[in-house]
ZADO-1210 file (C-alpha; in nm, 4 decimals, padded with zeros to 6 digits):
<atoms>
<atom x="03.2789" y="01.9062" z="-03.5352" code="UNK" pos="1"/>
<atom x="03.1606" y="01.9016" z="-03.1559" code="UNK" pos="2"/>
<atom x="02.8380" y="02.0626" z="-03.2609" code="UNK" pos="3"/>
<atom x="02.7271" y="01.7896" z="-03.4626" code="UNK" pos="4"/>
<atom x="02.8570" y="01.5367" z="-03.2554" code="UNK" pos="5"/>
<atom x="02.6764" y="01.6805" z="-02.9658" code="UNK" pos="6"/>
<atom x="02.3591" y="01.6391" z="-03.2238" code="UNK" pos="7"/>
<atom x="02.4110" y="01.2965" z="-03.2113" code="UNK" pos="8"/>
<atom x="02.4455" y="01.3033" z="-02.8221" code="UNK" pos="9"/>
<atom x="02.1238" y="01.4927" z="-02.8482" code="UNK" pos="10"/>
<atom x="01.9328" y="01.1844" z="-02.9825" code="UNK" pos="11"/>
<atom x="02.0855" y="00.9724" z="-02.6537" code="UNK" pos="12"/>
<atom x="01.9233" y="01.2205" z="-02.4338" code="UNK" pos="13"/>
<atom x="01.5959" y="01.1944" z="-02.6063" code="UNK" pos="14"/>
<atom x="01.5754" y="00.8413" z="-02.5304" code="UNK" pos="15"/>
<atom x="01.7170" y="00.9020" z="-02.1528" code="UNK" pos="16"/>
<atom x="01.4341" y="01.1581" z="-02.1128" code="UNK" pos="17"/>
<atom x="01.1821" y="00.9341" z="-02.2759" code="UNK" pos="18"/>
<atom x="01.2501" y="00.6259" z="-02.0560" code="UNK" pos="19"/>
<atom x="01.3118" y="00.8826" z="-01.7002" code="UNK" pos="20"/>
<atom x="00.9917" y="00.9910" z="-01.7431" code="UNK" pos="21"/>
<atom x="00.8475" y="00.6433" z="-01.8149" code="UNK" pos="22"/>
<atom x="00.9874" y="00.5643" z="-01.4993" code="UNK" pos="23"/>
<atom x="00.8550" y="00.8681" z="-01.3223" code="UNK" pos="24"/>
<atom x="00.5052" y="00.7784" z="-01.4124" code="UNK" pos="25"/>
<atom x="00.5339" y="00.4403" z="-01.3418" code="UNK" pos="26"/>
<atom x="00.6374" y="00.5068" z="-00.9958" code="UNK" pos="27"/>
<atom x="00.3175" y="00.7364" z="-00.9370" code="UNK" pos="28"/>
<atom x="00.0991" y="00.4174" z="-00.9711" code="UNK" pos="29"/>
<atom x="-00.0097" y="00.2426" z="-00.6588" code="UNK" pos="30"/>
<atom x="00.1151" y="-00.1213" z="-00.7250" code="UNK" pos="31"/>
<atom x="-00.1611" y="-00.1662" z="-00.4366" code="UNK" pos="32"/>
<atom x="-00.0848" y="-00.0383" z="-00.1259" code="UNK" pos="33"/>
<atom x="-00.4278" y="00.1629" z="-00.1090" code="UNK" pos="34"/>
<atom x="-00.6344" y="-00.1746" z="-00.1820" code="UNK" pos="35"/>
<atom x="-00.4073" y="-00.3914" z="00.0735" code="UNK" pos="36"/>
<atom x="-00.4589" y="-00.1404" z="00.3840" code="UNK" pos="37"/>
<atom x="-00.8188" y="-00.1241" z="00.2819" code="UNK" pos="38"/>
<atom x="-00.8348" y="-00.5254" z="00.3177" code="UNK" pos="39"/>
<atom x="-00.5796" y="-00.5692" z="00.6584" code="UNK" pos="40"/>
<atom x="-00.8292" y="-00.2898" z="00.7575" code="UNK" pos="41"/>
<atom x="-01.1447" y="-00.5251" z="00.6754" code="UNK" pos="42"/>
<atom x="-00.9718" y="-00.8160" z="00.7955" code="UNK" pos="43"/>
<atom x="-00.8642" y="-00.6222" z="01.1270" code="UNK" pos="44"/>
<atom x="-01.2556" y="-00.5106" z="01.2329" code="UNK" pos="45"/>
<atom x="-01.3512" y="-00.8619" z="01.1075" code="UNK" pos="46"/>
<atom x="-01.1479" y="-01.0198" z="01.4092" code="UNK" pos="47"/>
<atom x="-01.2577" y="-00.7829" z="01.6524" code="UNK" pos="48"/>
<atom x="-01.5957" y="-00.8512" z="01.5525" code="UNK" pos="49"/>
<atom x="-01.6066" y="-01.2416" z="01.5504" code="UNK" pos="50"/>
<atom x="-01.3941" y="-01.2085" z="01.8744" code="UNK" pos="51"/>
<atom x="-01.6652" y="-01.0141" z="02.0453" code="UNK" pos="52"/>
<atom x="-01.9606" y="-01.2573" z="01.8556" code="UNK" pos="53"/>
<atom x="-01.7726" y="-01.5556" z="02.0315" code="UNK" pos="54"/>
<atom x="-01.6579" y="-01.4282" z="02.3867" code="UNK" pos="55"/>
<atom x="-02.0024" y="-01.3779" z="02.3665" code="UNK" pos="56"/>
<atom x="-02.1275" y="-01.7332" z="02.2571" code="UNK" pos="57"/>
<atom x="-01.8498" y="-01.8427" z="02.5165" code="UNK" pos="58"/>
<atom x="-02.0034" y="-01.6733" z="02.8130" code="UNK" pos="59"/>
<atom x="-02.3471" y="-01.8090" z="02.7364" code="UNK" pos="60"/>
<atom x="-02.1949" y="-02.1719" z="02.6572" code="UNK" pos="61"/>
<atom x="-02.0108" y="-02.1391" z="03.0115" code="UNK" pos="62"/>
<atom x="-02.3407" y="-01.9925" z="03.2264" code="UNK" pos="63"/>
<atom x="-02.5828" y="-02.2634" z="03.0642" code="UNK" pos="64"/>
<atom x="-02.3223" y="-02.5067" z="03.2102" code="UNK" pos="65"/>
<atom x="-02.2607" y="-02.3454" z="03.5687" code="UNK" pos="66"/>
<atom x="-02.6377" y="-02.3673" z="03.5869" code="UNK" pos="67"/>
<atom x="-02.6486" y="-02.7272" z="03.4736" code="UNK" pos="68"/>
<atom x="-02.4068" y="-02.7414" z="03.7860" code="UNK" pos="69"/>
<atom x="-02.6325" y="-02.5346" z="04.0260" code="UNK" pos="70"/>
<atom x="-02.9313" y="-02.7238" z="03.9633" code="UNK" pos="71"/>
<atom x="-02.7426" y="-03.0524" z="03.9599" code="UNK" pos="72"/>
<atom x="-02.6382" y="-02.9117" z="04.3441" code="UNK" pos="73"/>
<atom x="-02.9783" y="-02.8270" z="04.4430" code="UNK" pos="74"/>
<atom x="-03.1319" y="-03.1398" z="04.3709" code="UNK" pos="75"/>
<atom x="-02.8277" y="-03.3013" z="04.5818" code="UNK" pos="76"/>
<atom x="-02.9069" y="-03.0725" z="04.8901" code="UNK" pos="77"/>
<atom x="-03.2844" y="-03.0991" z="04.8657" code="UNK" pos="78"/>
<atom x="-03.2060" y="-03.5113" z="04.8569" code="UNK" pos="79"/>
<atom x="-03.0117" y="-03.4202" z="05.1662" code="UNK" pos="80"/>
<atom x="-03.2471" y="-03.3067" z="05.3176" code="UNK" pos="81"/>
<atom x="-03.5248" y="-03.5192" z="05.2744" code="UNK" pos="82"/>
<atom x="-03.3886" y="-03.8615" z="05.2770" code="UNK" pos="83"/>
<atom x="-03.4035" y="-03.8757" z="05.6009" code="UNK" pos="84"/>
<atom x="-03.0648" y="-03.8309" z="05.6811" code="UNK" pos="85"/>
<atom x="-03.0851" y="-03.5118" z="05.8823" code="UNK" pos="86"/>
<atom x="-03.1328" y="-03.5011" z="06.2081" code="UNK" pos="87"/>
<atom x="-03.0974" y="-03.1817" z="06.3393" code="UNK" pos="88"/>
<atom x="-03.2678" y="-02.8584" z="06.2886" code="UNK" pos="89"/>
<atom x="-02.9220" y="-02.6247" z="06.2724" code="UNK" pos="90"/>
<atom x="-02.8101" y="-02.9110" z="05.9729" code="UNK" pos="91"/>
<atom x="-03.1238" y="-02.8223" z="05.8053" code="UNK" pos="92"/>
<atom x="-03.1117" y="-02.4797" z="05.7894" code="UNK" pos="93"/>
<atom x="-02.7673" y="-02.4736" z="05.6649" code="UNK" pos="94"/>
<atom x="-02.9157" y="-02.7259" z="05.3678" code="UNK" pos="95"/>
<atom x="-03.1799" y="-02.4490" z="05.3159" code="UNK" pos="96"/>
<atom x="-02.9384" y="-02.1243" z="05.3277" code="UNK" pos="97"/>
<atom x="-02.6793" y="-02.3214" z="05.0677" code="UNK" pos="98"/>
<atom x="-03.0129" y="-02.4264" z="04.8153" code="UNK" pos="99"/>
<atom x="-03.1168" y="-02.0704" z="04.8514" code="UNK" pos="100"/>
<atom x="-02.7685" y="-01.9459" z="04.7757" code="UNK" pos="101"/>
<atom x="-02.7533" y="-02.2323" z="04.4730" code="UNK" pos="102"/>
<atom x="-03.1040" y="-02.0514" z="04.3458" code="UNK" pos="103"/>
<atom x="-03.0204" y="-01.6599" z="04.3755" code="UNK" pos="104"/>
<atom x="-02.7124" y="-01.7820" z="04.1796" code="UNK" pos="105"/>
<atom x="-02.9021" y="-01.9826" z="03.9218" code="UNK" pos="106"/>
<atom x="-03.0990" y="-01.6990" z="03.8995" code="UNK" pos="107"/>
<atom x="-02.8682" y="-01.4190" z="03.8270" code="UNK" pos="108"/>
<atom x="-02.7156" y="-01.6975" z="03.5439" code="UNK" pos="109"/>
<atom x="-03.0492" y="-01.6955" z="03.4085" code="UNK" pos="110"/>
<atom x="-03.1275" y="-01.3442" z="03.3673" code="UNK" pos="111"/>
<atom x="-02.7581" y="-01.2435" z="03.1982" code="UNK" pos="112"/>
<atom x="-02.8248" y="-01.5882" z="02.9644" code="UNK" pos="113"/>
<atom x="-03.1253" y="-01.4057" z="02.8795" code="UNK" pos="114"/>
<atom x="-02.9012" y="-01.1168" z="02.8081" code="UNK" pos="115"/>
<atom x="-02.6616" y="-01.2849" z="02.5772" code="UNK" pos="116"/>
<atom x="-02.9606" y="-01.4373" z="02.3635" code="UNK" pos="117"/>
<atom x="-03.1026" y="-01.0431" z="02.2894" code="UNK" pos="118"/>
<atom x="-02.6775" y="-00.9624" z="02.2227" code="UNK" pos="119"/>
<atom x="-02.6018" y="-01.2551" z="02.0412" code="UNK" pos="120"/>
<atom x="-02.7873" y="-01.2156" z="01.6874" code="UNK" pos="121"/>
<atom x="-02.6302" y="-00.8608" z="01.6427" code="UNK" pos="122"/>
<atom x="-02.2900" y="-00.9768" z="01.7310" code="UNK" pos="123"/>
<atom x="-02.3206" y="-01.2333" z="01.4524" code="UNK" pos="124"/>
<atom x="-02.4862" y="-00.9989" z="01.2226" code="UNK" pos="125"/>
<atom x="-02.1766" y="-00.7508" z="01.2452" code="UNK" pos="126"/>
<atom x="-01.9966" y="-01.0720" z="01.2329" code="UNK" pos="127"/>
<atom x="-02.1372" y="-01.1896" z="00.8950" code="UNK" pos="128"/>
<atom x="-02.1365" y="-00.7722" z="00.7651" code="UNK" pos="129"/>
<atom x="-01.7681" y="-00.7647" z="00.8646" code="UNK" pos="130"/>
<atom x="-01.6789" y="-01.0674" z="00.6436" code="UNK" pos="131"/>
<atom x="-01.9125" y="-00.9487" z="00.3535" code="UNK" pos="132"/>
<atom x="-01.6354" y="-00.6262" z="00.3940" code="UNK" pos="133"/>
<atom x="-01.3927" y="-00.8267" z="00.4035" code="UNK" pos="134"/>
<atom x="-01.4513" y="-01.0640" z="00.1070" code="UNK" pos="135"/>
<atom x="-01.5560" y="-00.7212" z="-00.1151" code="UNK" pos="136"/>
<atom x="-01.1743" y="-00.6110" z="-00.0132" code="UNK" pos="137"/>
<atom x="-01.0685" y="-00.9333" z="-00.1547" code="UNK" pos="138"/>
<atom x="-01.2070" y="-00.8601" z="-00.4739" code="UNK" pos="139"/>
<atom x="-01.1305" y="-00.4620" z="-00.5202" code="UNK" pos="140"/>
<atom x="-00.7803" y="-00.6005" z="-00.3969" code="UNK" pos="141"/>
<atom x="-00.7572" y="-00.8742" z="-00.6444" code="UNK" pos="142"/>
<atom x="-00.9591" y="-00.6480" z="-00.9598" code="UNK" pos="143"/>
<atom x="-00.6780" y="-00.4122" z="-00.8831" code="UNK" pos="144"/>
<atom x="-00.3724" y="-00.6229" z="-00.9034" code="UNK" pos="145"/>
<atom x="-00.4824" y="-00.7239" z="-01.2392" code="UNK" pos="146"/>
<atom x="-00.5159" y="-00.3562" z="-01.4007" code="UNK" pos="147"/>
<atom x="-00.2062" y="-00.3090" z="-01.2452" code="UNK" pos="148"/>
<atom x="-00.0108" y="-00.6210" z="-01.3830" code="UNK" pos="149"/>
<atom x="-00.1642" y="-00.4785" z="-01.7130" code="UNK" pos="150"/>
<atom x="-00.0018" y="-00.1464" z="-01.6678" code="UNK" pos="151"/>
<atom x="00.3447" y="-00.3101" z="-01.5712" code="UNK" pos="152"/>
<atom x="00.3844" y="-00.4976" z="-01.8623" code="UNK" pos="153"/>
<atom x="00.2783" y="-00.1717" z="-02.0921" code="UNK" pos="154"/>
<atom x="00.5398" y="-00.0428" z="-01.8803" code="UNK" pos="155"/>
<atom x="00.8262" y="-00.3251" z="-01.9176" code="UNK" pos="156"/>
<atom x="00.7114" y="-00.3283" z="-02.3050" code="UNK" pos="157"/>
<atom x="00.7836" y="00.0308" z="-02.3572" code="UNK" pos="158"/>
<atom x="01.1083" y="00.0029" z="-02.1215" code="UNK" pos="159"/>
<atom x="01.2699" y="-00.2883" z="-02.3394" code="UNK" pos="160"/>
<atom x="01.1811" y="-00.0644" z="-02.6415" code="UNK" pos="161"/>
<atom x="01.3505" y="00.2160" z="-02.5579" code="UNK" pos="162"/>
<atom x="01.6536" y="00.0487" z="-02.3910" code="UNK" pos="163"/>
<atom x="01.6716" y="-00.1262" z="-02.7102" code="UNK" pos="164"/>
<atom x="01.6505" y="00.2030" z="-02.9401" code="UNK" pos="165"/>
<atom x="01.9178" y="00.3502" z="-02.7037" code="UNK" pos="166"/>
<atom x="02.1537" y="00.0857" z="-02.7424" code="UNK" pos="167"/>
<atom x="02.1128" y="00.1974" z="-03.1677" code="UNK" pos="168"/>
<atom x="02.1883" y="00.5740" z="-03.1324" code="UNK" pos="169"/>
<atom x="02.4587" y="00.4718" z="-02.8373" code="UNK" pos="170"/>
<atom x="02.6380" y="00.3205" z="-03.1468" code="UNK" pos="171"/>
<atom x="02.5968" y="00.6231" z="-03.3532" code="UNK" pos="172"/>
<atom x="02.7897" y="00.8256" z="-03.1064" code="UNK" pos="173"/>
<atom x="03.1670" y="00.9205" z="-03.0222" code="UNK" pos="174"/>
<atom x="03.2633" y="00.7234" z="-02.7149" code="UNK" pos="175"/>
<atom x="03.4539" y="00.9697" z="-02.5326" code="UNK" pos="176"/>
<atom x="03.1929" y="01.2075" z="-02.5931" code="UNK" pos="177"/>
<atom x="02.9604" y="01.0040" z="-02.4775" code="UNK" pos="178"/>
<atom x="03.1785" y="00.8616" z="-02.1388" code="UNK" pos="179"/>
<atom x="03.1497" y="01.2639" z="-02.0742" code="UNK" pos="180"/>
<atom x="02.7763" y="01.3174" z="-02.1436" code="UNK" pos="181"/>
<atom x="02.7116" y="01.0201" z="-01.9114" code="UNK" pos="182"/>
<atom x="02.9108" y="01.1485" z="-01.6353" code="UNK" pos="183"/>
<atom x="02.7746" y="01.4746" z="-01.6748" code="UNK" pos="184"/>
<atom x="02.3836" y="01.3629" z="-01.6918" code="UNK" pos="185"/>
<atom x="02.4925" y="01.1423" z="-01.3844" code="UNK" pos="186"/>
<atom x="02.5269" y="01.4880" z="-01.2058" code="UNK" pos="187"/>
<atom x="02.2436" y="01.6893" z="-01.3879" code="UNK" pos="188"/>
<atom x="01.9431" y="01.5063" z="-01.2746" code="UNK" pos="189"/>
<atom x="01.9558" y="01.2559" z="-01.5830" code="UNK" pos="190"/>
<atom x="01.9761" y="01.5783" z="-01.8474" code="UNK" pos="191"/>
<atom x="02.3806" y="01.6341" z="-01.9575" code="UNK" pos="192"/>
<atom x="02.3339" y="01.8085" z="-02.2806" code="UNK" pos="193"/>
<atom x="02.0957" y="02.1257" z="-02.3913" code="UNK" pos="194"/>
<atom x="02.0113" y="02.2804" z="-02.7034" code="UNK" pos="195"/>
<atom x="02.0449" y="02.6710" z="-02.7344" code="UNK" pos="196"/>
<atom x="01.7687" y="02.8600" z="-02.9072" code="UNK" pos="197"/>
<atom x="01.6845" y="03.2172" z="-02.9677" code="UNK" pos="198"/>
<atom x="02.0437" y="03.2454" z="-02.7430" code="UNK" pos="199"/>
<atom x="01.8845" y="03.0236" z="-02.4756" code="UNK" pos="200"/>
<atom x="01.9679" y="02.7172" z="-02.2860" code="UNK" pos="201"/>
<atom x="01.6494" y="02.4950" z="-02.2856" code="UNK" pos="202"/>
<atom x="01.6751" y="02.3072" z="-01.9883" code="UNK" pos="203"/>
<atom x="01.7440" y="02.6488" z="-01.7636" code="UNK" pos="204"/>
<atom x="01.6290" y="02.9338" z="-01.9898" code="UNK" pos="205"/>
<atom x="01.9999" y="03.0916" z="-01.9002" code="UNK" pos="206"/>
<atom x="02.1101" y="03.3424" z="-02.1975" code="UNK" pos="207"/>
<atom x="02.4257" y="03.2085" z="-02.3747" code="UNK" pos="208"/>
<atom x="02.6673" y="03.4729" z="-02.4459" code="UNK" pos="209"/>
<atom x="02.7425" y="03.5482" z="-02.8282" code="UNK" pos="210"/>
<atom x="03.1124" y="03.4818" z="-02.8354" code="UNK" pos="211"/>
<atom x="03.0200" y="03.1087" z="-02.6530" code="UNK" pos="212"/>
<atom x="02.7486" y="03.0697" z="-02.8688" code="UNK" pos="213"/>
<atom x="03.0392" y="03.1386" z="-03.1880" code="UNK" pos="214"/>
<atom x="03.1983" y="02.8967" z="-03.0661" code="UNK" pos="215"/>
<atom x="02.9413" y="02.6398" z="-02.9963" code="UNK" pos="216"/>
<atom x="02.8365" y="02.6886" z="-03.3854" code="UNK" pos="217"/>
<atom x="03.2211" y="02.6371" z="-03.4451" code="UNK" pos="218"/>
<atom x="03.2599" y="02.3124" z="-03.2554" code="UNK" pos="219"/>
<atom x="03.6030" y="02.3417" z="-03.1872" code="UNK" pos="220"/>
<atom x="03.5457" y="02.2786" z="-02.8334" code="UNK" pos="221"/>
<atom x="03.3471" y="02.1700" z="-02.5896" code="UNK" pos="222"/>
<atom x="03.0712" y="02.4139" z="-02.4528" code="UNK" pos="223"/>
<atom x="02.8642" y="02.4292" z="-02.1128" code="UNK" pos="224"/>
<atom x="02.5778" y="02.6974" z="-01.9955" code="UNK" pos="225"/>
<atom x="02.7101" y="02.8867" z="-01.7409" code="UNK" pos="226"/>
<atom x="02.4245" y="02.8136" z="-01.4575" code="UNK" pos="227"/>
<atom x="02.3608" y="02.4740" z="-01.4859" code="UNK" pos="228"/>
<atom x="02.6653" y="02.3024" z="-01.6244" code="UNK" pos="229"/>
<atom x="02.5048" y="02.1176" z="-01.9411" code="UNK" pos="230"/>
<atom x="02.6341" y="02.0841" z="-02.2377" code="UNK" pos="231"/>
<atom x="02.5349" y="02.2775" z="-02.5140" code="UNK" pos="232"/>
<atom x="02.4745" y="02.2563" z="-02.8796" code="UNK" pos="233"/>
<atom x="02.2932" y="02.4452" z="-03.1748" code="UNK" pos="234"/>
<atom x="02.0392" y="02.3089" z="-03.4337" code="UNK" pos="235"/>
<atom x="02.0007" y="02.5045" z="-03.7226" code="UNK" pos="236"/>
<atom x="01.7706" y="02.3080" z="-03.9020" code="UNK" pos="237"/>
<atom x="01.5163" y="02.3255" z="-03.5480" code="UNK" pos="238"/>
<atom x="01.2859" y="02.6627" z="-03.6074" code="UNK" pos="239"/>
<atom x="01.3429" y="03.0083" z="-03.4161" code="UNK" pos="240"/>
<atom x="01.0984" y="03.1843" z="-03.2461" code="UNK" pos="241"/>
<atom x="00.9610" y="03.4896" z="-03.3119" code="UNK" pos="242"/>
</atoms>
């Protein structure tokens, strides 16, 4: 009789239920995403910081060496201009305007040097902060993918168990029947068959006529709820409610 082979049918869709909603949860877990922005975001304000730290180490390397050069000029003019080798007045005032220039220069190199050394210990400290982020990232990252990997494999356990319990009540089923059921669930949202009770369908709570519901008890033929297209089938050993 269709009802009772539609019992059997029943037992497929159990299993399809059980292992779409395995999947369903499964997909609700992170596999990491959250963690791995968190650490690109570490990594990200890590870079900006130790580029900031060394543009400014740079700038203080490159001033302490333009000075080196000023005061290497200075002592070359003031040589100049001593050695004896000047013999005009206009010759040495242009040697004393250029040494002057040399020191306001020197100067202002000394006073923003002075600068860097009062900005430099807070740029590394933000530095060293930003790669204590950045190594704690690592970690949340990497304590993560393991409780995941241990959820996956609960997962891929549980998967290869019910695949495996499918394949035994696939066998217990007619074929045709079931080439039907599949190409009906295909089109249901993974649910093609629906048992009636207290004159119900289960899946959409839509009321089964009597004279279908006869005939679904019958199981000469092949029955369907009205509104959403499953199949439908009676249990008489499940209980009624009152």
């Amino acid at each position: 009789m269709m009802n009772e082979a539609l019992k059997k049918i029943a037992r497929v869709q159990k299993v399809d239920t059980a292992i779409q909603e395995l999947k369903r949860k499964f997909a609700t877990i992170d596999p990491g995403r959250g963690p791995t922005a968190a650490l690109e975001e570490a990594k990200r304000v890590h870079a900006e910081a130790a580029a900031a730290h060394q543009a400014l180490r740079q700038e203080a390397e490159d001033l302490e060496l333009a000075t080196k050069g000023f005061e290497q000029k200075i002592q070359k003019e003031q040589d100049r201009l001593y050695s004896g080798g000047v013999y005009n007045a206009k010759d040495a005032d242009a040697i004393g305007r250029e040494v002057e220039n040399l020191k306001q220069r020197r100067a202002k190199n000394d006073e923003r040097i002075l600068e860097l050394w009062e900005l430099l210990p807070p740029a590394k400290q933000v530095e060293e902060t930003a790669a204590e982020a950045v190594k704690a990232a690592e970690d949340r990252l990497a304590e993560y993918k393991a409780k995941y990997d241990v959820f996956r494999k609960e997962f891929e356990t549980r998967m290869a168990d019910l695949v495996e319990k499918r394949k035994q009540v696939v066998a217990d089923v007619d074929p045709p029947l079931f080439k039907k059921y599949e190409q009906n669930r295909d089109k249901r949202h993974g649910i093609g068959v629906a048992i009636v009770v207290d004159g119900l369908c289960t899946v959409c709570s839509t009321p089964v006529p009597k004279k279908q519901l006869g005939d679904i008890v019958l199981g000469h033929t092949l029955q369907a709820c009205e509104n959403c297209f499953r199949f439908l089938y009676v249990d008489e050993t499940a209980p009624v409610s009152q």
